[in-house]
C-alpha positions, 0 to 999 in steps of 0.5 A: 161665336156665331156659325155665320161670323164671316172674320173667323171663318175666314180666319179658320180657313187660312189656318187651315190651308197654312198646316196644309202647306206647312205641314202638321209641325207648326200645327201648335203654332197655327192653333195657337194663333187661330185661339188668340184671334178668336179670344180678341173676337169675344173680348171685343164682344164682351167689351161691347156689351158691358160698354153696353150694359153701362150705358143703360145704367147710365141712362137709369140714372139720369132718368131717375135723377129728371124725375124724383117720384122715382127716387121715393120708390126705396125703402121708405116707400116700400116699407114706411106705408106697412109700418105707419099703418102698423103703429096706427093699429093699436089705437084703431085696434083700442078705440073699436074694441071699446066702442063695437066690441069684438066686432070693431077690433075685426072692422078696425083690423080688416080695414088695415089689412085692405089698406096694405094690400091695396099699397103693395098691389099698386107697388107691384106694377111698376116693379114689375114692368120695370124689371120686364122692360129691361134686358141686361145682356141681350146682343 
């Protein structure tokens, strides 16, 4: 609840002054009442920001659905890059052995490596503005 919510305030007040003129019999009764206005004001809060919090996925959604590069971006793209460069590696990783030795498997195996660092680098940014630019619950 916020200090400044002029309805509870008001609400607080009236209570206040009905167990001044009523006499601290109906207390229980008073804050019995003022507690039940007060969880209506959250449940109408809460209710406002998973209505809210939908929406925006809804939004996503439809997004996401105009523009399917965005789609790609599931496991298949996260993860089929490493893999594909994985199972190329055995024949990289064979045919510069044969034809430089030691010095080709190192070539061979530090140019796989580049290649899946660059990959995940480029990957990285857009996640991460994503997640950034997004705020689920915020009022």
């Amino acid at each position: 609840m916020k200090s400044g919510d002029p309805e509870l305030r008001s609400e607080l007040d009236a209570a206040l002054r009905a167990r001044e003129e009523l006499g601290p019999e109906y207390e229980p009764a008073l804050v019995e009442s003022f507690l039940e206005k007060v969880d209506q004001r959250m449940d109408h809060m809460l209710d406002r920001r998973v209505r809210r919090h939908l929406a925006e996925q809804r939004v996503d959604v439809v997004r996401r659905a105009r523009h399917p590069q965005h789609r790609l971006a599931g496991f298949a793209e996260r993860h089929g890059f490493g893999i594909v460069s994985l199972v190329l590696a055995v024949p990289l990783s064979a045919i510069g052995a044969s034809t430089a030795g030691t010095g080709g498997l190192i070539v061979a195996w530090l140019g796989i490596v580049a290649v899946n660092a660059v990959q995940a680098l480029r990957g990285h940014g857009h996640q991460g503005a994503a997640l950034r630019a997004r705020s689920d619950w915020e009022d």
